[in-house]
N, C-alpha and C positions, 0 to 999 in steps of 0.2 A: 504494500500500500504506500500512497505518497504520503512524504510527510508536510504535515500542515507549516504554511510557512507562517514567522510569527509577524503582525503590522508592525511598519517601522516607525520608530519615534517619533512623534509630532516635534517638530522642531524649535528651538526654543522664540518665543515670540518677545520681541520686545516692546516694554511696560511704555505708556507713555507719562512723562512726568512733566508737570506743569513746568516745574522751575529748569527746566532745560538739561539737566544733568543724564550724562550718558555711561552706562555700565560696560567699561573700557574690555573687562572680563569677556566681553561677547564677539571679542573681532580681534581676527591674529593680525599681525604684525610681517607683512609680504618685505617689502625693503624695495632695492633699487638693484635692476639685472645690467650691471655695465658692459654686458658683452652685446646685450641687445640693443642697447642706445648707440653705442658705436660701430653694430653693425651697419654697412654699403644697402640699404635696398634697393638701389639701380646706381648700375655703374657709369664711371663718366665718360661722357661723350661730348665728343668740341658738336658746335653748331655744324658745319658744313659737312663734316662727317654723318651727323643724324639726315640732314638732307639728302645727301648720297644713299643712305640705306633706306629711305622711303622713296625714292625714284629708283632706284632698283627692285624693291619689290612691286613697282606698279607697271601690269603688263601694259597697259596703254605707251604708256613711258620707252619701254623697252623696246616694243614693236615696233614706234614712232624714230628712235633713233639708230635701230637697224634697218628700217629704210632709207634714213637719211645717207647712214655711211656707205650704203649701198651706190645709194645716187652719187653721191660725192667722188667715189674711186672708179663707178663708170663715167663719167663724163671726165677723169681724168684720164683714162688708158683706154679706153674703150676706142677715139680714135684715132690712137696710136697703131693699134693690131687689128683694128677692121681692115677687111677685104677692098672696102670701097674706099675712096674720097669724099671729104663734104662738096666738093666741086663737080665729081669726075658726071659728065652727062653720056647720055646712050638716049636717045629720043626715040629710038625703035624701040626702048623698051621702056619706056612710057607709062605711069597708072598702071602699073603691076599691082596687083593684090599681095597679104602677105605672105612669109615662106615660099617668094618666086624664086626659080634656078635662073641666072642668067648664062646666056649662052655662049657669050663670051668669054667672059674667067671663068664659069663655073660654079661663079659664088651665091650664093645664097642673101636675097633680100628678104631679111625676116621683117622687116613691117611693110614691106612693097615700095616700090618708088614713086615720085613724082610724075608730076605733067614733064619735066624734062628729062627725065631718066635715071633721077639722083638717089640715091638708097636712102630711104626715111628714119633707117634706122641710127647708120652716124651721125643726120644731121640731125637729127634727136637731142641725141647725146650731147655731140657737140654743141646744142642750144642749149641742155643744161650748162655748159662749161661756160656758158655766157651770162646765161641767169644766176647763177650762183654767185659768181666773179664779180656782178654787178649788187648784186645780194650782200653779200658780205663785205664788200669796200664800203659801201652806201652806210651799213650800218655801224663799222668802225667809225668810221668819219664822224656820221652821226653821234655814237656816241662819246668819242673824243671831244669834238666841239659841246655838244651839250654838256655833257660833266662841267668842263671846264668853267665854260659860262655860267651855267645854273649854279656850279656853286660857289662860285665869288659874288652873283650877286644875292644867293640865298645867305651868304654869310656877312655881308658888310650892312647888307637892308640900308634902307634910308635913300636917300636921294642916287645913292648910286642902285640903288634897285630901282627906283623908279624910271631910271633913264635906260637902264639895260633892259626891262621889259615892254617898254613905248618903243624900242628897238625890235622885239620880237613879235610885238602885235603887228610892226609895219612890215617885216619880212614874211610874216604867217600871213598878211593880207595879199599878198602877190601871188597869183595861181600860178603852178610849178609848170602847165602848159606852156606858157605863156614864156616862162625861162626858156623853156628847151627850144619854141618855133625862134627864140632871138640869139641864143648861140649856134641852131644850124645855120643860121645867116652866117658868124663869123668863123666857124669852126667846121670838118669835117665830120661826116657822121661815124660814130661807133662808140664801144663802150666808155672814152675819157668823156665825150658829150654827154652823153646820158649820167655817168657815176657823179660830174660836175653839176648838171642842172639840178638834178633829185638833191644834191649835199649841200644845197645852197638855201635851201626853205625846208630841209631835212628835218635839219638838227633842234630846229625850236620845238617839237613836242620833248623831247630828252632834256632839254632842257627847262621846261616849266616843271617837268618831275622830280630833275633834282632840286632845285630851289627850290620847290613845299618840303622837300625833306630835308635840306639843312634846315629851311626857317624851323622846323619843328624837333632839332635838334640839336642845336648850338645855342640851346640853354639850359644843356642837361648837364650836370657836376662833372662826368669827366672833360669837359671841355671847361668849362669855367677853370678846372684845375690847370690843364695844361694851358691856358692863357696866364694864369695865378706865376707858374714857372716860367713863364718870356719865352713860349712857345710863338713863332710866327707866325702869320696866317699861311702860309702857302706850307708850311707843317701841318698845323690846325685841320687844314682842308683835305692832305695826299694822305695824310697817317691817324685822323683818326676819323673826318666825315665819312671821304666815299668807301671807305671799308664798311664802315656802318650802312650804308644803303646801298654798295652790292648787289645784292641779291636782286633788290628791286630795280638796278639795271640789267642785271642780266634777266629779268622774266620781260621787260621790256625791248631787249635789243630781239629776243627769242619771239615775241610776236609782233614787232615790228617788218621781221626780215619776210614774211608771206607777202606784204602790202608792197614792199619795194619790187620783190619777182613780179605780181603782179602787173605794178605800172611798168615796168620794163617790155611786159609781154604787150599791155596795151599801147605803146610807146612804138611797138615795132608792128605791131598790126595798123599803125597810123602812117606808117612810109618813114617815122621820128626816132627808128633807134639804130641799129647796125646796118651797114649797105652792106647789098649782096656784093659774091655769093657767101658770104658768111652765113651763119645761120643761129637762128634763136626761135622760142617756143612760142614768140609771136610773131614771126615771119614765115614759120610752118601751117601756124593756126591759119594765117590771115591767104595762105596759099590753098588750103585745105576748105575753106570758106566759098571760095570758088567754085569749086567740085563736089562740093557734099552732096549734093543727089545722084551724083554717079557715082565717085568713089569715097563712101560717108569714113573710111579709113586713115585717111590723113589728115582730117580736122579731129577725128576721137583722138588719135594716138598723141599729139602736142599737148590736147586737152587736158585728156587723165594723167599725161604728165605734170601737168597743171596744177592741177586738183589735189593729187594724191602729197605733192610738196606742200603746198599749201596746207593743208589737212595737217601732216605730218609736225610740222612746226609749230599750229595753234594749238593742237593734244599736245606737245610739248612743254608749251609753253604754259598751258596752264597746269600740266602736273607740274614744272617749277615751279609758279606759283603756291601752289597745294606744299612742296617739300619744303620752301620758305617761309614760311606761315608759322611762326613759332605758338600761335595757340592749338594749333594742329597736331603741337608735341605728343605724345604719348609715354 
């Protein structure tokens, strides 16, 4: 038979007593565990490093910059070792479809040729090698110049701000068209035109960004200190502002550089960017334009090249954003 269990204690309750006094007897005496107060519950990690491991674990992120790298080393080599030239013409073989043999060499046009006989696929490429070039000087520049500017006037303020951004409203007032149809007057076309007109009314968005971020930071103590110590301003500004805002130029130069490829491509579908036979993804597009009801192949393939960069850079760009975000910490 089971044995009966016996009920456990009622436990001791304590009395209430008007005059506040408390029967020390009823409560043990725990103390203080110094191995637990001194233990690490998370290990440390610099800032750029924690940003690093939240953009590596985000596949958006990942996917986006193995396209990129992708695109990057094909439009470097790709028409180094192609079969064709970006020039080489064959007019008998004309709006080929893609994967055509040519009869000639032999070679192989995997996205089909032109109205003049050009293989679509080097000059593809080679159009990335233009957009990109034009892509990334534009936005160096860009951010060069803006840094600079924005923050000597975000950091002196007063009357020398107000005259360096009466400067900015009147440059941001000038349409960048407008640049580019009055240097093809003096200048030849190709990519020093184009990288020169875009960097000339570039730079003033970079730069209204940094000046709200110094102004909103060059009155935080470690700056008042390092002024305290006969720190100079042009110290002040390289070693301790733009380190501090960083990040939020690189999540800016990083969705900036889509808009630039863009107007490049729109720039060269306007007669306004490279002269042939060079080639760029708007001078293919604006070729492809032409023929799209017959051969709708050589406006997609410029396109989706288009697109997919484009694409690529804004999902970039805002997972930088997302990895910068120090409330986002975990």
């Amino acid at each position: 038979m089971a044995k009966k269990t016996q009920p456990a204690a009622p436990a001791e309750v304590l009395q209430y007593d008007p005059k506040g006094h408390i029967d020390t007897a009823a409560f043990e005496r725990i103390g203080t565990d110094t191995a637990d107060m001194e233990a690490i519950a998370r290990p440390s990690i610099s800032f750029w490093k924690d940003a690093f491991n939240r953009v590596r674990r985000s596949p958006t992120a990942v996917i986006c910059t193995i396209l990129l790298v992708i695109l990057i080393i094909g439009a470097i080599f790709i028409p180094f070792f192609s079969t064709f030239s970006i020039s080489q013409q064959n007019v008998a073989f004309s709006n080929k479809p893609p994967m055509s043999v040519d009869s000639l060499t032999n070679g192989v046009h995997i996205f089909g040729t032109d109205a003049l006989g050009r293989d679509i696929w080097v000059r593809t490429w080679a159009g990335a090698r233009v957009s990109l070039t034009v892509a990334f000087a534009v936005a160096i520049i860009d951010c060069l110049v803006g840094v600079i500017y924005g923050g000597v006037s975000g950091y002196f303020g007063g009357a020398v701000d107000n005259v360096m951004m009466r400067i900015v409203e009147i440059i941001s007032g000038i349409p960048y068209l407008i640049i580019v149809m009055l240097l093809m007057i003096v200048m030849d076309r190709g990519l020093g035109s184009i990288i020169i007109a875009y960097s000339i009314t570039g730079w003033t968005g970079m730069a209204r960004l940094v000046r709200g971020q110094v102004m909103s930071l060059k009155e935080q103590e470690f700056l008042i200190a390092a002024q305290a110590m006969g720190a100079k301003p042009r110290r002040i500004i390289g070693r301790h502002l733009v380190p501090n805002i960083l990040s939020v130029i690189i999540v800016n130069v990083t969705l900036d550089i889509p808009n630039i490829i863009f107007t490049e491509a729109f720039l060269s579908m306007l007669g306004l960017g490279i002269a042939p036979p060079n080639s760029s993804w708007g001078i293919l597009a604006n070729d492809g334009i032409a023929v799209f009801q017959q051969y709708p192949f050589e406006l997609v393939v410029p396109a989706l090249f288009i697109c997919v960069t484009m694409l690529s850079f804004n999902l970039l760009g805002d997972q930088l954003r997302d990895a910068f975000d120090p409330k986002l910490r975990r």
